[in-house]
C-alpha positions as CSV (number, residue, x, y, z in Angstrom):
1,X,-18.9,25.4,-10.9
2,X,-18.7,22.1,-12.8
3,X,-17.5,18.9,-11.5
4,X,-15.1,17.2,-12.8
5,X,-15.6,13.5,-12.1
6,X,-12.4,11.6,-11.4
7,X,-13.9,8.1,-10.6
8,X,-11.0,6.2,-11.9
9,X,-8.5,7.9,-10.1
10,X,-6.6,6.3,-7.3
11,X,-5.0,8.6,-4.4
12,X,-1.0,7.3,-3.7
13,X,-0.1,8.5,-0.2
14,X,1.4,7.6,2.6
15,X,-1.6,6.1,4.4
16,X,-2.3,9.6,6.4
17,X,-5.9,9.7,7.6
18,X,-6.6,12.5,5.2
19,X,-6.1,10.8,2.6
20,X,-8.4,7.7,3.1
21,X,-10.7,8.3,0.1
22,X,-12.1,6.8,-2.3
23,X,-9.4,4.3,-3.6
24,X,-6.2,4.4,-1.8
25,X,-2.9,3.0,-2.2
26,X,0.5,3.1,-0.4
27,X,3.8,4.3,-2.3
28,X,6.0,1.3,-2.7
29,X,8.3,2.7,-0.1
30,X,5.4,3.0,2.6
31,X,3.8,0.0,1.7
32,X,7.2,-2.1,2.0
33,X,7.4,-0.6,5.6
34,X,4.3,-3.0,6.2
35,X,6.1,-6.4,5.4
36,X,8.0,-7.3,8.3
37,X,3.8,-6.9,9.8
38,X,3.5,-10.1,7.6
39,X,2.5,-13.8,9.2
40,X,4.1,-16.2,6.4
41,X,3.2,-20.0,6.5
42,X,5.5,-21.9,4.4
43,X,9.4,-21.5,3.8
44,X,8.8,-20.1,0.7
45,X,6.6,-16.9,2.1
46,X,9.1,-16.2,4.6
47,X,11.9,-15.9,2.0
48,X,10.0,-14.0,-0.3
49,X,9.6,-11.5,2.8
50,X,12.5,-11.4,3.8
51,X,13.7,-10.5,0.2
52,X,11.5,-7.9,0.5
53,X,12.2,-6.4,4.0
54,X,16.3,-6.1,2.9
């Protein structure tokens, strides 16, 4: 059976174990989850988090 190389593929999920392959990225929903996980330095990172995180 011939293989069908998908080397520039990237796998969107939602950061389930089985799915840490290759390259991986988090939907936007999952990956907003994260912010709030965030350590911001300067009044300007914490604002842009916090825009985020509403």
């Amino acid at each position: 059976m011939p293989t069908t190389d998908c080397s520039p593929a990237v796998i969107l999920s939602d950061d389930a174990g089985q799915f840490d392959v290759g390259l991986h990225a988090l939907c936007r929903v999952h990956a907003e989850r994260l912010v709030h996980k965030l350590d911001t330095f300067t009044p300007a990172q914490y604002a842009a988090q916090q825009h985020i995180a509403r």
